[in-house]
N, C-alpha and C positions, 0 to 999 in steps of 0.2 A: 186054489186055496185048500190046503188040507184041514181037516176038522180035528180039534182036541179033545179024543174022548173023556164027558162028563163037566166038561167047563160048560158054563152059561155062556151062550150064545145072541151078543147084545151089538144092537144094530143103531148107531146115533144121528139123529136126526138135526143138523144144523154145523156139520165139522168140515167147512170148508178151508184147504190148506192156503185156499187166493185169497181169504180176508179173512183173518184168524181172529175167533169169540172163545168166548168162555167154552166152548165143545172142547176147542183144542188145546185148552190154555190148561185147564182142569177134567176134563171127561177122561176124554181119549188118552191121557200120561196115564190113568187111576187104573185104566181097562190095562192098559201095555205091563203095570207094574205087578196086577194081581194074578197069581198062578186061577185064581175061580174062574176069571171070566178069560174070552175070546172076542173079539173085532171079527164081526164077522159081516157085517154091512155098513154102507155108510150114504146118506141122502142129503142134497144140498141144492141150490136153489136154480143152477146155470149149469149148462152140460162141459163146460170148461173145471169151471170146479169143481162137478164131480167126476171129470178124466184125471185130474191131480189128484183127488184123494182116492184113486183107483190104484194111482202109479204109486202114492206114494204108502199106500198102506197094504197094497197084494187084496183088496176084497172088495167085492161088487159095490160098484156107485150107482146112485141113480136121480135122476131128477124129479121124481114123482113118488113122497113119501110114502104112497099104499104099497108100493112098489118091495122096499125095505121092509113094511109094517109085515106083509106078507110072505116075505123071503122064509123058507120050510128051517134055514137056520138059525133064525132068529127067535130067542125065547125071551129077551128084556130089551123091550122098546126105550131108548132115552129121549127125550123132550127135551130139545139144550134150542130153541129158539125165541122169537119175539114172542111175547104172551099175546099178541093179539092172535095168535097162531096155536096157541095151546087147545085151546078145547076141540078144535077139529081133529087134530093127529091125534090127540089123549084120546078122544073117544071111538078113533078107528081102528086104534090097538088096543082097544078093550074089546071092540067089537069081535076081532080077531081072536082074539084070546089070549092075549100077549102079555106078560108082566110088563109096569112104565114104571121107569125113573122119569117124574119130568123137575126141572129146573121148576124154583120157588119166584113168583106167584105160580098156583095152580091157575086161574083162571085172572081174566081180567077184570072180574066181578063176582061179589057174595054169589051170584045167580049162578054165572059160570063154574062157581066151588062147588055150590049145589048140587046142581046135573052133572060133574063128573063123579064127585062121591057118592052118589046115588049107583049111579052107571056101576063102578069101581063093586060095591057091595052088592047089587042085584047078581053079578057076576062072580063073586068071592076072588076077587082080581089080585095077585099078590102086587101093591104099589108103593112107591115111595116118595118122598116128597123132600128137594132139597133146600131143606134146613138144617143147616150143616155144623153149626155155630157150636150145638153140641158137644162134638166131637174134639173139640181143641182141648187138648190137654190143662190150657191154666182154666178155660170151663169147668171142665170135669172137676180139676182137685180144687177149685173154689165151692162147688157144691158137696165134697167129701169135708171140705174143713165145715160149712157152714154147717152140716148136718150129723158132724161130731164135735158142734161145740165151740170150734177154735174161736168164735165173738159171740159168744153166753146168747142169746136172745136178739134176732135182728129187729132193731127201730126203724131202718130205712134204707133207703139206697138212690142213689141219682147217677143218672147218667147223660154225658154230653159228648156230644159226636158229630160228624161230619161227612157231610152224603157223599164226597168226592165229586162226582157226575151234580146235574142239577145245579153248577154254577153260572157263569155269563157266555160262556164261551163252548159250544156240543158240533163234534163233528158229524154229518151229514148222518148217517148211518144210526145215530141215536138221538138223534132231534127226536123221535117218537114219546122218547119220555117226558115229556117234557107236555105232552096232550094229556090231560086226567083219563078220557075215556081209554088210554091204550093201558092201563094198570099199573104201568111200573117208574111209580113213583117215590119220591125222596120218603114217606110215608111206607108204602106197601115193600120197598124192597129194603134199604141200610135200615130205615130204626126198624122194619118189622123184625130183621136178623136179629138186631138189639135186643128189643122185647121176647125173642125167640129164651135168648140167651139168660135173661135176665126170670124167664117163669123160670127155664130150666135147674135155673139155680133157687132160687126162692118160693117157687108156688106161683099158680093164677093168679090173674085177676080177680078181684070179684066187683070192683067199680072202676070208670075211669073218666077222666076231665078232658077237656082238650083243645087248645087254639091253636089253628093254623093260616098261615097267611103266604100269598104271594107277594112276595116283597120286590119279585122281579118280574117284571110284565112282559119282559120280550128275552130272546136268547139266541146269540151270534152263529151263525153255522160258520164256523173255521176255511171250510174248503172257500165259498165265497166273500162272506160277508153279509148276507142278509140276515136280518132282524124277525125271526118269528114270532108270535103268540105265545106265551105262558100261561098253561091253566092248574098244572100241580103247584101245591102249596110249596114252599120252598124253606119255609120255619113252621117248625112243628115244636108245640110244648104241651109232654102230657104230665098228667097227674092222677094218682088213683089208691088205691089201697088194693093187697095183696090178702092172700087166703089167712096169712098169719097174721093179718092185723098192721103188719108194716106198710109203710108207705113209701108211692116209687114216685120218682122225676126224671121222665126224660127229657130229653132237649135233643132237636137235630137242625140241622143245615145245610144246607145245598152248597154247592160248589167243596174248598177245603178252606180251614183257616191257619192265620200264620204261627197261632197257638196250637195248643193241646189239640188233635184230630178225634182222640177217643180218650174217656175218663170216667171210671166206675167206680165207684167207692159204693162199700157195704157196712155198714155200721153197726155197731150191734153192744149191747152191755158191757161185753166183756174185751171187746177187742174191734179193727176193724179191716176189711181185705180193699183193696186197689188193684185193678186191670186198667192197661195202659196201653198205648201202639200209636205210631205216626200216620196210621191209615186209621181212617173213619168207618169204614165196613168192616163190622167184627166178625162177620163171619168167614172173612179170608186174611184177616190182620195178623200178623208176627206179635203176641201178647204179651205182655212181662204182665206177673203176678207180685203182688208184696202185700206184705201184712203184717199188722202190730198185735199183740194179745199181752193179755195180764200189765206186768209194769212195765211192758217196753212204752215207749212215749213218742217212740213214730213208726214207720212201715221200712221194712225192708225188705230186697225180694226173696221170695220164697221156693227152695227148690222143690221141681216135680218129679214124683215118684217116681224114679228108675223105670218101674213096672210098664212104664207109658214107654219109654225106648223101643223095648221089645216088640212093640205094638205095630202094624204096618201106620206109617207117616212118623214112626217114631215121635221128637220130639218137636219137628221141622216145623217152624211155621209161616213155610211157601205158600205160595197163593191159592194152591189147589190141596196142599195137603185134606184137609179136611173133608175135600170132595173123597180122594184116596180112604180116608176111614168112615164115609157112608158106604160105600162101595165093600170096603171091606165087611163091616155090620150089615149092609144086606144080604152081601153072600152066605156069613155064618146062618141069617134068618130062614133065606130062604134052603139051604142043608138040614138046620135043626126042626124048623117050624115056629121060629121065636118070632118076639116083635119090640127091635132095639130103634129100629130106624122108624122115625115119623112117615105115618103112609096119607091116605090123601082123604080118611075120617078126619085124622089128626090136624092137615092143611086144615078143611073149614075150620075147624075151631079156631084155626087164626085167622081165618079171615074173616069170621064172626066177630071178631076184636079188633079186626082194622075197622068194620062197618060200624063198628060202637063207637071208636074214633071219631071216625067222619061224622056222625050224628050228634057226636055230642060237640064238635067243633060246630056245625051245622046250628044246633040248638041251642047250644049255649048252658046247656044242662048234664046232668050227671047221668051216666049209662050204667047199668050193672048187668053184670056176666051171670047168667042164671044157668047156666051149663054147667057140671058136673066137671071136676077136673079129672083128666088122663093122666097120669103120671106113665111115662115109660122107662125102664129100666137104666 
């Protein structure tokens, strides 16, 4: 393997070509597309899989992550596996001294957010945290209209959506989610992107409400047939108030419905904006934007700034695009010294806001965010 001098040198952890995940679906295209970065290792779970992803990408496989973590050419660790796996390799590429991308939840608990931010900062660790949702373009110029005005003064916003995953029916390989204690649930992972999406555009929380329930008690594994255990909630409805004084409503659900999958409306004095998509997970959804202001009397869609074309992921909105413009945002970061891309301070603080969730589902009472807000660029 020849080396590209001055590219970033990122080794991904979980990009097996024998049962393709999210590494390969969105990591590894983002790495192939950007002149910054290099493939320069790759680690996986079975010495078969990682002889394919040796043949098929020309660069060291290995079966044993310290392996990769440690390779002299590797300068950006990515984290693209199960979360019950994350804090171990997150913390062994800090250890190393490595910069991580890892896949969003950071850990599979407040606890586990804790001790790697901690770790992350005792270190001054360049990290990043995928939350990607950002990055989409109708995002972006929905927070450009809201914050020149285009709906006078927001009142509120609600949003409903749909977990995809988290239905009746999970094949073998993802029954995990489906356990609360492995993290990545209809909660932590679609509406957290939601909520990701939704401060981004509007501001913090500063309180929030919250009922969740399992509505589904067992869930079918495909390959067989058998009937497991449900312990993550599968309807989530929150409620809360924003730094501005508006107030938000979300709504999620497990499995898909044969309605609307995603629906956001923004409301506001003077006008109102609409995001929309047939997928439920906004942070990889194909988005249409519309909007009504002044005397128009409904919404129509709205076009995106040209400007966004130019941009790497253009205006695409493929399933890993978004991964493509973290990817790109870190590289400018880590060149200039900036900080566009949420890093893994910024993760707790959402998972400070899932734990207020749960509590106040829990409790039955009203949680408030006493945390300072981050605003990044």
């Amino acid at each position: 393997m020849s080396i590209i001098k001055n590219a970033i040198g990122v080794g991904v952890i979980g990009a097996s070509p024998l049962n393709p995940g999210w590494a390969m679906a969105a990591h590894i295209p983002a790495i192939q597309a950007l002149p910054d970065y290099e493939l320069r290792a790759i680690s996986t779970s079975r010495p078969e899989s990682a002889r394919a992803a040796a043949e098929a990408f020309g660069v060291p496989a290995f079966t044993d992550p310290v392996d990769l973590i440690t390779h002299p050419d590797v300068d950006l660790v990515v984290v693209a596996v199960k979360v019950p796996h994350h804090h171990a390799l997150i913390s062994a590429a800090l250890d190393a001294g490595r910069m991580v991308l890892s896949e969003w939840p950071l850990g599979k608990n407040l606890d586990e957010a804790i001790d790697l931010a901690d770790r992350a900062r005792m270190v001054d660790a360049r990290t990043a945290i995928g939350l990607q949702a950002r990055f989409a373009p109708a995002v972006r110029h929905a927070r450009t209209l809201v914050t020149d005005g285009y709906i006078g003064e927001v009142l509120g916003t609600t949003l409903v959506g749909s977990g995809i995953a988290w239905g009746g029916v999970t094949d073998r390989a993802h029954a995990y989610m489906f356990d609360a204690t492995n993290g990545a649930s209809t909660l932590s992972v679609p509406t957290l992107h939601a909520l990701e999406a939704v401060n981004f555009v509007l501001g913090d929380f500063v309180s929030v409400a919250a009922s969740t329930a399992v509505r589904r008690s067992t869930v079918q594994i495909a390959e067989d047939g058998l009937e497991v255990p449900v312990t993550t909630p599968d309807q989530i409805a929150i409620s809360g108030t924003l730094a501005s004084g508006a107030i938000a409503s979300i709504f999620y659900r497990g499995g898909v419905s044969r309605g609307d999958n995603l629906r956001w409306e923004i409301n506001g004095t003077e006008g109102d904006l609409v995001i929309t998509s047939s997928v439920g997970n906004l942070q990889v959804a194909d988005l249409l934007l519309l909007g009504g202001s002044g005397k128009q009397t409904t919404v129509v869609g709205l076009e995106l700034p040209e400007s966004y074309a130019h941009e790497p992921g253009g205006l695409s909105g493929d399933i890993g695009a978004n991964v493509l413009r973290t990817y790109a945002h870190l590289a400018h970061d880590i060149r200039e010294g900036s900080r566009t891309v949420p890093d893994f301070q910024y993760a707790l603080r959402r998972h400070r806001l899932l734990a207020a969730i749960e509590e106040a589902s829990r409790s039955g009472s009203t949680q408030y965010i006493r945390e300072p807000a981050v605003v990044l660029p």
